[in-house]
Structure formats: C-alpha cells, structure tokens
Legacy VTK file of the C-alpha trace (Angstrom):
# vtk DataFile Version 3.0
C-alpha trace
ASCII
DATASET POLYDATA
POINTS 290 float
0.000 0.000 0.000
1.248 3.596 -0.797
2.416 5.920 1.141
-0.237 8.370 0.652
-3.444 5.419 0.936
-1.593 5.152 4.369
-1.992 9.437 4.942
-5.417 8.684 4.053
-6.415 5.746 5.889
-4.842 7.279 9.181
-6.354 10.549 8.253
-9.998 9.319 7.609
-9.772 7.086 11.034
-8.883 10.516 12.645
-11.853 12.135 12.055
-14.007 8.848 13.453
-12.310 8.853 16.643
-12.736 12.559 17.250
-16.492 12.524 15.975
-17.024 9.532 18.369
-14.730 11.590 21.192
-17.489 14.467 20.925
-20.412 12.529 20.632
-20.475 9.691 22.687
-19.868 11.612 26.234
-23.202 13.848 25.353
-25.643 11.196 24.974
-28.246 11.326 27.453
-26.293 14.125 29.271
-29.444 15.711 31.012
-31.246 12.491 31.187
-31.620 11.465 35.127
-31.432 7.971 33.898
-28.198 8.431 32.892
-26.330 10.490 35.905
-24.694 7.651 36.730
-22.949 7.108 33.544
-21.992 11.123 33.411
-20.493 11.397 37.452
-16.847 11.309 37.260
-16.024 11.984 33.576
-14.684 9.832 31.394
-11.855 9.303 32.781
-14.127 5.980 35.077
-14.431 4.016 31.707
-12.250 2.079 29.715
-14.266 2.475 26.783
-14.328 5.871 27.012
-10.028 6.582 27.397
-9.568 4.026 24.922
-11.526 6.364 22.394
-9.695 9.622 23.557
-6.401 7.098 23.245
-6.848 6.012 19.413
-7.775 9.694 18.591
-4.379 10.704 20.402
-2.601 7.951 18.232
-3.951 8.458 14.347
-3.699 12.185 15.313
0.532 11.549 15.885
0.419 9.288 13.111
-1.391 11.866 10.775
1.296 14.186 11.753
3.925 11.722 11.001
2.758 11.513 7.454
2.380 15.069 6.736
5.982 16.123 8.446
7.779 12.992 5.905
5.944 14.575 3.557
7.253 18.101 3.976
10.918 17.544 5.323
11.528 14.402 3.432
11.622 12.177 7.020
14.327 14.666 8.335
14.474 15.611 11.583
11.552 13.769 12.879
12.754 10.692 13.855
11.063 11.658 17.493
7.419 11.641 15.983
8.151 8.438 14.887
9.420 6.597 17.819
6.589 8.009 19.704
4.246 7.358 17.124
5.738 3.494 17.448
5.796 3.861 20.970
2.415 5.035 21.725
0.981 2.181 19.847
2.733 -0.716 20.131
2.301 0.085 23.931
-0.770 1.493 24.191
-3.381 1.822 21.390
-3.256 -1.741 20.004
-3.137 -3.425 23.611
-5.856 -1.374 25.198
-8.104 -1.144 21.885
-8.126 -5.321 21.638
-8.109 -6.011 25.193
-11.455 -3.592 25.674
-13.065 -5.578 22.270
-12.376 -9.304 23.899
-13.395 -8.244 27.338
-16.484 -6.534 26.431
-17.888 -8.964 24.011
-16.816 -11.829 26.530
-18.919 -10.437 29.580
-21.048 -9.414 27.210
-22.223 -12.577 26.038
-21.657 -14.348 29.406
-23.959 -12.277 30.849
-24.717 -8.920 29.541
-25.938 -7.148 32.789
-22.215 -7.575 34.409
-20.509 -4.735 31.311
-23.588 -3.380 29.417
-26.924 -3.040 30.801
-29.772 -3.736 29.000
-31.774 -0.237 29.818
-28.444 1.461 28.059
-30.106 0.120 24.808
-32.597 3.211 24.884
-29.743 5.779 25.028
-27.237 4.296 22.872
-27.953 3.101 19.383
-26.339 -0.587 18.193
-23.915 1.331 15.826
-22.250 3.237 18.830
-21.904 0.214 20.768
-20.504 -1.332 17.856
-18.259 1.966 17.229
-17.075 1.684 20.714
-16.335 -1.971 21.636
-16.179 -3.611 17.850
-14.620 -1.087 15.441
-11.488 -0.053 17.413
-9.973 -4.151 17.111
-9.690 -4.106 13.300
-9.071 -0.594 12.705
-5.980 -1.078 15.507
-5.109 -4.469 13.496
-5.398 -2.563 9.700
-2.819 0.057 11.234
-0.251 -3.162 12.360
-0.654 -4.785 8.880
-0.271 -1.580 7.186
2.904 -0.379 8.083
5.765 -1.764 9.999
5.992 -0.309 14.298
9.437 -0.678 15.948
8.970 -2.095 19.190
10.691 -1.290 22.371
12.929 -3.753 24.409
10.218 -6.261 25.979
10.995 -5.307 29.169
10.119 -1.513 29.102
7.181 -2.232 26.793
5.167 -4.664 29.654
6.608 -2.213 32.313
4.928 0.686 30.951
1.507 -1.437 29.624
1.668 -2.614 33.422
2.377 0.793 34.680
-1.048 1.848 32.614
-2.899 -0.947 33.805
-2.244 0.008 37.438
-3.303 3.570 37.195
-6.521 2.477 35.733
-7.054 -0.320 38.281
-6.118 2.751 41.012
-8.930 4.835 39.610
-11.144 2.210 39.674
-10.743 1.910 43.617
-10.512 5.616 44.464
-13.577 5.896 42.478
-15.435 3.152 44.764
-13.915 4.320 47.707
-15.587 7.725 47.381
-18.916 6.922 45.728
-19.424 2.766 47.174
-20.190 2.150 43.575
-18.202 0.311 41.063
-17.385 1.320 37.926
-18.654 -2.280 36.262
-21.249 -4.147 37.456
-18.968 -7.044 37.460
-16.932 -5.744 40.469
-19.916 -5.983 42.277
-20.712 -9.408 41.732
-17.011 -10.834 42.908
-15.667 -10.744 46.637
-11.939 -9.159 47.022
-10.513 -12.076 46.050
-12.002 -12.330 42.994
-11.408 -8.854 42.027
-7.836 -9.614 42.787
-7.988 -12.455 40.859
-9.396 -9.899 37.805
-7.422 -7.507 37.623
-4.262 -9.741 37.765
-5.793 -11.984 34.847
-6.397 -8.841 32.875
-2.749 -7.524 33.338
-1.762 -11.229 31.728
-4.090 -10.941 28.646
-3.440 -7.659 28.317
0.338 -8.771 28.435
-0.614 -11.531 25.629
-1.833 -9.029 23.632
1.046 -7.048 23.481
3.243 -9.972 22.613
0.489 -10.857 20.241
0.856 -7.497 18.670
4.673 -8.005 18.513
4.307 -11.394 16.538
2.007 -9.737 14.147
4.495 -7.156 13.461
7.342 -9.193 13.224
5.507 -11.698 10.785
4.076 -9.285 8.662
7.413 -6.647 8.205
10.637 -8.481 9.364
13.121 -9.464 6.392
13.379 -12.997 5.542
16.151 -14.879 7.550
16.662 -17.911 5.025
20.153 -18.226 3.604
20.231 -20.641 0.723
23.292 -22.477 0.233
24.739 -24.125 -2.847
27.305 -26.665 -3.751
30.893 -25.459 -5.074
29.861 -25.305 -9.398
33.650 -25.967 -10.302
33.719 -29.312 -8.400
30.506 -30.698 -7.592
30.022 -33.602 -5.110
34.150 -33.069 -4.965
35.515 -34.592 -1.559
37.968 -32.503 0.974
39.776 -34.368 3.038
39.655 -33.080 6.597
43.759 -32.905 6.574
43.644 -30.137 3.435
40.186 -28.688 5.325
42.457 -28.112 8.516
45.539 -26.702 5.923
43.126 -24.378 4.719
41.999 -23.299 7.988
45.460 -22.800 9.147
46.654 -21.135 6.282
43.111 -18.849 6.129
44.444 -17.617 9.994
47.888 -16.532 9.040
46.230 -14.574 5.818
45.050 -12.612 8.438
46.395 -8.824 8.032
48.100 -9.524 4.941
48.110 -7.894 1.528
45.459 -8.618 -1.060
48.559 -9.378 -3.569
49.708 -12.685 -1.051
46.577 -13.809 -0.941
45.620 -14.256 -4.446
48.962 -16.077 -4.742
48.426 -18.092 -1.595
44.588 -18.997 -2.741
46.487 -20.122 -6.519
48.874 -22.461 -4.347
46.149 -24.024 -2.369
44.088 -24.784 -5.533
47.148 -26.489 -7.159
47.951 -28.472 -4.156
44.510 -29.310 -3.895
44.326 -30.744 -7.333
47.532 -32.741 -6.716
45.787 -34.052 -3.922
42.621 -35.155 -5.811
45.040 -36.525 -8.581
47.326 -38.292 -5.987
43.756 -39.965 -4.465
42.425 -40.920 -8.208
45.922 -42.703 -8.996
45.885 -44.475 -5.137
42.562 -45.542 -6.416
43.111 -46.733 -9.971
45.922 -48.945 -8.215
43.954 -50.311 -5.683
41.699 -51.445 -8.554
44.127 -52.862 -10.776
45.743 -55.117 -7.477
43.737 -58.519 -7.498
LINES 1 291
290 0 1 2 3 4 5 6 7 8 9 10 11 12 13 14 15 16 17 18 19 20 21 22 23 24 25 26 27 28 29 30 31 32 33 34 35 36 37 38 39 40 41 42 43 44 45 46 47 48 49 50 51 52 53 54 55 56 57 58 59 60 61 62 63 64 65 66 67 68 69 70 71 72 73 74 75 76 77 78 79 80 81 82 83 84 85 86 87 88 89 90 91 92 93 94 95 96 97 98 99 100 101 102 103 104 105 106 107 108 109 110 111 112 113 114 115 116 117 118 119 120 121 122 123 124 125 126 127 128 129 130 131 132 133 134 135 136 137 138 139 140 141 142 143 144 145 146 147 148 149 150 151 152 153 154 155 156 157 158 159 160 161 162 163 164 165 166 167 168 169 170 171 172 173 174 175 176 177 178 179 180 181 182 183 184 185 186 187 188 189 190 191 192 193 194 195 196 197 198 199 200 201 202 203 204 205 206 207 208 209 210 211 212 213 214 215 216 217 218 219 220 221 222 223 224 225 226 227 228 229 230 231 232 233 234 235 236 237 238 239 240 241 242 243 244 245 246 247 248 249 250 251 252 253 254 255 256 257 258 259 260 261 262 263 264 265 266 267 268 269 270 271 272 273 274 275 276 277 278 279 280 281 282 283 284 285 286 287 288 289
C-alpha cells in the first residue's frame, strides 16, 4: 500500500475517533437515567479513554505523514518513535483487550458490562463503534505499516504501569462513591477482584506480545540463507587434513596484503588438485591389485 493510501487511511480514522470523542460523552447528558454514567467523567471508563487514546494515536500518526511529507523524514525521527511507541504500547493493547473483554462479559452475561436499559440511550452502531470497530481498525494500522517495538521489558513495564493507574482509579472511584465502575466488580468478593485484575494484566500482556508477533511476521526481512554446492567441483571430496591446511593457512592470511593472498589462494588450488590426482591414482591402483 502507498504511502499516501496510508496518509489517508490514518487521516480518515482521525476524524471517526474525534467525531465519536465528541459525541459519545453527550448522549443522554441531562437524562436522570443516565447520571450515573456522566459522574466522574470519562476518565471511570475504559471504553471511554480508549476512544480519547486512538484519537491521540492516528492524530501523531497523521502528523507523522504530513511532516515525511514536507521535510523528506528529516528531523523527525522523534514523531516516529513516539508514534511506534504510543501504539505498540498502548493503542493496540488497550483497543483489543477492551473488544475481547467486552464482548466476553457481554455474552456471558450482559448485565455484568452493558446493561440492557443502556439500549434506549445508545444506538447498536455506537456500541458497535465503541467496543467492535477499534480491534480491526488497531489491526489494519499493524498490517499496514511496519511499528518498531521497544525492548520487551520496558514495553510490559509501561503497559503494566497503565494498567495500574486504571485499576487505582477504579478503587478511588469506589472508595468515594461505594459504587463500582462495572457491574462485574460488584458481583465478585476481594478475592475475585484480585484475581481480575491480575488476569487482565496477563491478557493484556498476551496481547502485546500478540501485537509483537504480528508485526514481526508481517514486516521483518526474511532470515533464510540458501546455500549451494561449489559449481567448479561438484560432489568433490575434501579431506579433513587439506580442510584443517586451509583453515590454518586462512588464519595466518590474516592482516596480509590482497597481492599474497591471491597467490596463496592459486597455491592451495594447485595443491589441492595434486591431492585429488594423488587420491584418483591411489585408487586406480587399488583397482588394478587382485
């Protein structure tokens, strides 16, 4: 794909995050039904930071394109780490964790993630906008173009570093309102939210390495060397004595002038042949002795 179908794509996905960033958090704003859902900002829901996220991400990315496009990729080589950074991190971990968790609970039992009374304020398409469309538009931008990831270490430190500040929220939130975020919380004893959050940092962990493997399947070079036998003297036998003369004489080489060792290669070749000649007569003997 082009350079500039890649401007476009990230470009066009721009705009739907940022529509979806101003339209989502105003639905049902002065409905009483829906206080709930507005106390605290957006800042309570996954969901809801994940959109703000992806925005954040194909709006560094649409910059990327346009400043390669106007300095020729000079002098911007910290847009693009942080472009890389941000998503390999961030936007494709959080934006596929959020689709498999939602859809999981949601099917298990939809009461626990999604109410069904939420159907009246929120149409099917923006559920579908916000828990469905972020996975493949997140896996379009990994098959698209190629993401340098950080060291493995600093990558799960800082996913795990997100994942606690969220989980922190979570509990400040319930500690000053007695009401979780998800009614899933509700429904599990400390233990079990223990048990959560902890199996939530591992797939969330999975899906970065996930993300990784994608990446490296998808951009990194081939790593097959093909080999071929010598054309000159195929199927041609080396004894191990001459393999171990050239060895030895291929370490003294070492440091010398290109002159010696075109003279020195000629020299092996010829003893070489006198060797094969010397086996082929050793042989023809041993054939003609009854």
């Amino acid at each position: 794909m082009t350079k500039t179908t890649i401007c476009i794509y990230h470009f066009l996905v721009l705009n739907w995050y940022v529509f979806l960033n101003c339209y989502v958090p105003h639905i049902g704003k002065d409905n009483e039904k829906l206080k709930e859902f507005h106390d605290g900002g957006r800042s309570k829901y996954l969901t809801l930071l994940n959109l703000l996220l992806q925005a954040i991400f194909f709006g560094v990315a649409c910059l990327d394109d346009v400043l390669k496009r106007i300095r020729g990729g000079k002098n911007i080589k910290f847009i693009t780490s942080f472009r890389d950074l941000l998503f390999t991190t961030l936007a494709f971990p959080v934006s596929t964790f959020v689709f498999l968790v939602f859809w999981g609970l949601f099917y298990y039992d939809r009461s626990l993630v999604y109410p069904k009374g939420l159907d009246d304020f929120f149409p099917a398409w923006v559920n579908h906008a916000m828990h469905t469309s972020i996975f493949p538009f997140s896996l379009m931008e990994a098959i698209l173009q190629p993401h340098h990831y950080p060291p493995k270490k600093l990558g799960l430190s800082l996913l795990g570093a997100c994942n606690l500040a969220y989980i922190i929220r979570i509990l400040w939130r319930y500690s000053q309102t007695g009401n979780w975020v998800y009614p899933v919380f509700a429904s599990l004893n400390p233990l079990g939210i223990v048990i959560f959050f902890s199996a939530s940092y591992i797939l969330s962990a999975g899906i970065y390495l996930l993300g990784e493997k994608i990446n490296h399947w998808k951009w990194a070079p081939s790593s097959s060397v093909l080999t071929a036998l010598p054309i000159s003297t195929p199927c041609s036998f080396i004894s191990p004595a001459s393999e171990k003369k050239r060895r030895r004489r291929g370490r003294g080489r070492r440091g010398r002038g290109r002159k010696e060792e075109e003279e020195e290669e000629e020299e092996e070749e010829e003893e070489e042949e006198e060797e094969e000649e010397e086996e082929e007569e050793e042989e023809e003997e041993e054939d003609i002795t009854p």
